[in-house]
C-alpha positions as CSV (number, residue, x, y, z in Angstrom):
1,X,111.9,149.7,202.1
2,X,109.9,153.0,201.9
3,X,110.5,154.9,205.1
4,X,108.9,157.9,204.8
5,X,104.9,156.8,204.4
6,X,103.8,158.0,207.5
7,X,100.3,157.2,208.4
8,X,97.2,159.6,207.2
9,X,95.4,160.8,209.8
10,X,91.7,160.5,209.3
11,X,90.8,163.9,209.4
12,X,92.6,164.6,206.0
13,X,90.3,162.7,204.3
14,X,87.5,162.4,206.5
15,X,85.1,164.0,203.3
16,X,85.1,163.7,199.2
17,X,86.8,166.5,197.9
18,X,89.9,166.0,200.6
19,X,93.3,164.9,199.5
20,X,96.4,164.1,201.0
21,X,99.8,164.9,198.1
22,X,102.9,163.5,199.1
23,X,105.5,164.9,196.6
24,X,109.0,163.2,196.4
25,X,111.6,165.7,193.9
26,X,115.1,165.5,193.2
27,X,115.5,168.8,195.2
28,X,113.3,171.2,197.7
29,X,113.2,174.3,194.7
30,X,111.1,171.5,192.6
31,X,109.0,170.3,195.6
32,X,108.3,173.5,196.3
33,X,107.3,174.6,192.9
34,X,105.0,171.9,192.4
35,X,103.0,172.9,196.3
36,X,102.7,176.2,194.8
37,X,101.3,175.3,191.6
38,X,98.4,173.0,193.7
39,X,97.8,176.0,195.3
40,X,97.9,178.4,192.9
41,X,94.5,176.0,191.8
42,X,93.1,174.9,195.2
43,X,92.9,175.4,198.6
44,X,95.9,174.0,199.9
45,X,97.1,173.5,203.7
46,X,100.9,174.0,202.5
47,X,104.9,172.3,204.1
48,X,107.5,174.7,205.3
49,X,109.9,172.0,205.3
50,X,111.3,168.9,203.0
51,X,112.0,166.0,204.4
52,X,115.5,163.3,203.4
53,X,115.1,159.4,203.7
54,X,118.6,157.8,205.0
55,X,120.1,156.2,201.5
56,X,117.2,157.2,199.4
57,X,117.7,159.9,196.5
58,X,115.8,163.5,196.7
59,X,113.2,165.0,198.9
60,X,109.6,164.9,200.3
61,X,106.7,166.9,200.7
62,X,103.6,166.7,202.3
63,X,100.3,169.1,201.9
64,X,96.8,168.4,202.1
65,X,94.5,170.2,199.2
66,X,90.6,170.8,199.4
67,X,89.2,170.3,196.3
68,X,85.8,171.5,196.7
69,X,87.5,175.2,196.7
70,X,88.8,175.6,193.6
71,X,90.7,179.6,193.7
72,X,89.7,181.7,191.0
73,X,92.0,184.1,189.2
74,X,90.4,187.5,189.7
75,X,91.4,190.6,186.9
């Protein structure tokens, strides 16, 4: 039974380009590492917080990305 799939609002994905990135991680340090490396690349709308299941293993993460703005690494 998966407990954390909460529903996607329609807003997150209301145009091509939009995506919704639920990470799950054996701990927060990786979950957070991975939402920095999406937006190190893209636009990202970015979690302050994990989240535990009851009697499921590690953590989750939700952030929503824009892929239509890529960032660009400036010298």
């Amino acid at each position: 039974m998966v407990l954390y799939v909460n529903p996607i609002n329609e807003t997150h994905v209301s145009e091509p380009g939009l995506v919704v990135v639920d990470i799950a991680a054996a701990d927060e340090a990786t979950a957070f590492a991975f939402q920095r490396m999406l937006s190190g690349r893209w636009a990202t709308s970015t979690a302050q917080r994990t989240t535990r299941d009851p009697g499921q293993p590690g953590v989750r993460l939700r952030c929503y990305l824009d892929l239509r703005q890529e960032l660009t690494t400036r010298s």
